[in-house]
C-alpha positions in Angstrom: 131.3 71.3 101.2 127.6 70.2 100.5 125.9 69.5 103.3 124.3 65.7 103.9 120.5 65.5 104.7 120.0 62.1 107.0 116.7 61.3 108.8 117.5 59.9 112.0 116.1 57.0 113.1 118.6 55.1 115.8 120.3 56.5 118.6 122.8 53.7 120.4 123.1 54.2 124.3 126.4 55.9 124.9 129.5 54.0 125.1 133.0 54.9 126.8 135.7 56.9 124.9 139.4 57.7 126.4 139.7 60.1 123.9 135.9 61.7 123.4 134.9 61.1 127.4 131.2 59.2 125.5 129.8 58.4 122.3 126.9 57.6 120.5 126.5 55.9 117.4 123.4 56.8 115.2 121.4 55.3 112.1 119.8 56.6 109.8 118.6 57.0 106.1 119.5 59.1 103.4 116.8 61.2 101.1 117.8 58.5 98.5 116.8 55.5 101.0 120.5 53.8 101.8 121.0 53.6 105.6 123.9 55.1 107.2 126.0 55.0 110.2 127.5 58.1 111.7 130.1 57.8 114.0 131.8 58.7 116.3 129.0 61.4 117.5 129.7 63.0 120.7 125.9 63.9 121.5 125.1 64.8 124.9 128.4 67.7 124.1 126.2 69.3 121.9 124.6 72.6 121.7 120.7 71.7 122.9 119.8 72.6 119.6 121.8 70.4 117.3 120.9 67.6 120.0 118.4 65.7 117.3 115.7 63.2 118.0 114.6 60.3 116.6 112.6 60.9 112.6 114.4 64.7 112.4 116.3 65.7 109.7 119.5 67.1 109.9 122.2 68.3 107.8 125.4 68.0 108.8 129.1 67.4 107.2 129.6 63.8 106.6 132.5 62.2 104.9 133.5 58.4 104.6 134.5 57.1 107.5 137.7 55.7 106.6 138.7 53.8 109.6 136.0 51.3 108.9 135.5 49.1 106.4 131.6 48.7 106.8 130.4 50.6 103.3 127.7 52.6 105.3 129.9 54.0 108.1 129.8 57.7 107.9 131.2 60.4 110.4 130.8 64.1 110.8 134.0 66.1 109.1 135.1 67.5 112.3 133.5 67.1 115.7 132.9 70.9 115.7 131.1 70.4 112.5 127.3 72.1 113.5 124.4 69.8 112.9 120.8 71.6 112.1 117.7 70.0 112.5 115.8 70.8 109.0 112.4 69.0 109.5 110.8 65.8 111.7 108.4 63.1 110.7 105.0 63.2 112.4 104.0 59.7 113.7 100.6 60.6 112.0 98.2 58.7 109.9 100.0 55.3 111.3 103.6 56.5 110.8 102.8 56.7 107.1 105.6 59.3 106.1 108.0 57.2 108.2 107.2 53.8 106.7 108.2 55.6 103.2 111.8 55.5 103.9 112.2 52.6 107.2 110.0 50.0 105.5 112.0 49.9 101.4 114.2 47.0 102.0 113.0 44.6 104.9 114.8 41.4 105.9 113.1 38.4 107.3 115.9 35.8 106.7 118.3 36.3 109.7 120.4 33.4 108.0 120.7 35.4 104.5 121.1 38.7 106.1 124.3 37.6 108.5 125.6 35.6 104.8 125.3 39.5 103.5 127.5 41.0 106.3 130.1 38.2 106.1 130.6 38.4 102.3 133.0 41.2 101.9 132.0 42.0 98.8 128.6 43.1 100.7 129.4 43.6 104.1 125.9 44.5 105.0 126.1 46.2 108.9 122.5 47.8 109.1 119.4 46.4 107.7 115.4 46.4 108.5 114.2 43.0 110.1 111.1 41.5 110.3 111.0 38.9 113.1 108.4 36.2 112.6 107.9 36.3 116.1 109.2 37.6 119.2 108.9 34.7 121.9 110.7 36.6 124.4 112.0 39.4 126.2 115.3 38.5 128.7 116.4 40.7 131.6 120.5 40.1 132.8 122.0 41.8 135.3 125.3 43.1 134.3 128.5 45.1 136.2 126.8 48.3 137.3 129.9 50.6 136.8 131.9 51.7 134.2 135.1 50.2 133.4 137.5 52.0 135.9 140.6 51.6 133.3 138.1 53.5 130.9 137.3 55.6 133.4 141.3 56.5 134.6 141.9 57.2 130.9 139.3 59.8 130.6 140.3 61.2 133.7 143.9 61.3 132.8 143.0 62.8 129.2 140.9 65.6 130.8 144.3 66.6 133.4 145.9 67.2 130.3 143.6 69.2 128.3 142.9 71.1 131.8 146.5 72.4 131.7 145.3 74.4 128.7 141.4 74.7 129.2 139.9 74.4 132.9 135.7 73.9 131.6 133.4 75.7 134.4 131.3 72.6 134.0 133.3 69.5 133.7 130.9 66.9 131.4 129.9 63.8 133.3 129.2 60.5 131.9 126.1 59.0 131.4 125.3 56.3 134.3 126.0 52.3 133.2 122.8 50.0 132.6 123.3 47.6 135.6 121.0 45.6 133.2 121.2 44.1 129.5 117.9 43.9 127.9 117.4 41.3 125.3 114.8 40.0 122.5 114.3 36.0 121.7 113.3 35.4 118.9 112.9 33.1 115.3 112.8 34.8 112.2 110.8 33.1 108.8 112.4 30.1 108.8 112.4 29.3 112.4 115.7 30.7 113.3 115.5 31.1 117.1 118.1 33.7 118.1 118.5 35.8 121.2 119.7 39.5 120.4 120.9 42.0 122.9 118.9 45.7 122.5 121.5 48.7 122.4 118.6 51.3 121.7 119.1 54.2 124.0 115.3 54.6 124.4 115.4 51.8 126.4 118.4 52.6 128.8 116.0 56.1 128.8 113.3 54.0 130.1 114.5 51.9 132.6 116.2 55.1 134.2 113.1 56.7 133.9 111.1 53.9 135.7 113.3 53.4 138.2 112.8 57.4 139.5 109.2 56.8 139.3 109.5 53.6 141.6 111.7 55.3 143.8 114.5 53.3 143.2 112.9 50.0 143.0 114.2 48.2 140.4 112.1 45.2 140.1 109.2 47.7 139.2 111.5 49.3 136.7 112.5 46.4 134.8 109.0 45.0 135.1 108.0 48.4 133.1 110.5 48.3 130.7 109.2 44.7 129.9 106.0 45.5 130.0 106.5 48.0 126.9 108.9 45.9 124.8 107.2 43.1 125.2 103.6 43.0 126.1 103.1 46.2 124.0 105.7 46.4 121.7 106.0 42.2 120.4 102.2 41.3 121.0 100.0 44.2 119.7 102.3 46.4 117.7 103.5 45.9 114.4 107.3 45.4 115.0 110.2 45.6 113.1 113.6 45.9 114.6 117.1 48.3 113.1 119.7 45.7 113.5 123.6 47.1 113.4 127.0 45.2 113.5 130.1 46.0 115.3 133.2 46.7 113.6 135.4 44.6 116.0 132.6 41.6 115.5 131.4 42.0 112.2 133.3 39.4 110.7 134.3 37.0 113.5 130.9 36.5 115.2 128.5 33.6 114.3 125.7 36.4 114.3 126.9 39.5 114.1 124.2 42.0 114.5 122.4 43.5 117.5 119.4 45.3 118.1 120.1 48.9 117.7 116.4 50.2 117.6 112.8 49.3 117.1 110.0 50.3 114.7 106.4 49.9 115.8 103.6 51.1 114.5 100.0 49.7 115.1 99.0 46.8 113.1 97.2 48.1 109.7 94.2 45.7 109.9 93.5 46.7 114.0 92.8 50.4 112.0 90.3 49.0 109.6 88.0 48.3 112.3 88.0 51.9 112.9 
């Protein structure tokens, strides 16, 4: 089977699985330009080196994913199918080799864009948006543990593969965000919307925030605002990766939530230079 070359540009924060213990959906874009979906990945499972970053390029085995009907869902052909990171993209001269492939088809219409994903002749899930401006950044505190139901059914699926495998180091996982982390904002024809950020750069951040605080959390979600919005909105050049779920795709009024962020400086702040 010919292998599939996707640079990676989205990693979701991990979710729950009964059957997979976590995992993480990633986005990214073919050498041809069409984005993709792959999942179910499970990541933090891998070998450290097939453990890809954001802007590498991997090859892995990638077949339709046939249990969803959104036309770029994608998923490895076996979850012991290797992955091997082939190349990265430098963020140099501004991100330029970057833009070439995240910056081809950009949405600024959130109105047209959601019309895309609910016409199922279309059924757009993962697009390139533009915001017109981002007016603010919204911190919610949310349950801070896992779903113990989840949680009993991975249990109760690692019992029974431990009557035929006992691991020497059972996987753990990944702590819950006690916080949701959001972006208001209107898009170019004055759509206000508020959309919920799933990127797991940010989770990253606010767990690394909080260990430099010493367990403060105030200072760690004034840091994580500090960077998505006073950095990230007002002096970089911002474009969000926007991503449907499959169970929402079609029933929700908008759809789409933020699944990662693009920012390079602002081209005109470099001609001063």
């Amino acid at each position: 089977m010919a292998k599939t070359k996707v640079l990676i540009t989205v990693k979701t924060y991990p979710s729950l699985s009964s059957k997979y213990d976590e995992l993480v959906c990633t986005a990214g874009f073919l050498e041809d330009g069409r984005m993709v979906r792959i999942y179910p990945v499970q990541f933090r499972k891998k070998d450290y080196d097939q453990q890809y970053s954001k802007y590498d390029w991997i090859e892995l085995d990638l077949v339709n994913n046939r249990s969803d009907f959104r036309p770029e869902s994608y998923r490895p052909n076996s979850h012991e199918s290797p992955i091997n990171i082939v190349g990265h993209l430098e963020p140099v001269h501004n991100w330029a080799a970057r833009k070439e492939f995240v910056l081809g088809k950009i949405y600024d219409d959130l109105s047209l864009l959601i019309e895309e994903a609910h016409d199922k002749t279309i059924c757009t899930s993962l697009a390139v948006f533009k915001p017109k401006e981002i007016l603010d950044f919204t911190i919610e505190e949310v349950e801070r543990e896992w779903d113990k139901g989840k949680l009993a059914s991975i249990e109760a699926e690692r019992m029974q593969l431990g009557l035929f495998k006992q691991p020497e180091d059972p996987f753990k996982v990944v702590r819950k965000l006690p916080y949701k982390f959001s972006y208001v904002l209107i898009d170019v024809k004055g759509r206000k919307s508020k959309m919920m950020i799933e990127d797991w750069e940010i989770g990253q951040l606010y767990w690394n925030c909080l260990a430099r605080h010493e367990g403060i959390e105030s200072k760690a979600i004034a840091d994580v605002k500090k960077k998505y919005f006073d950095d990230f909105a007002k002096t970089k050049d911002l474009y969000l990766f926007l991503g449907t779920t499959k169970t929402n795709h079609y029933v929700s009024k908008n759809p789409f939530m933020i699944i990662g962020t693009f920012h390079p400086k602002i081209e005109n702040q470099l001609s001063l230079f």
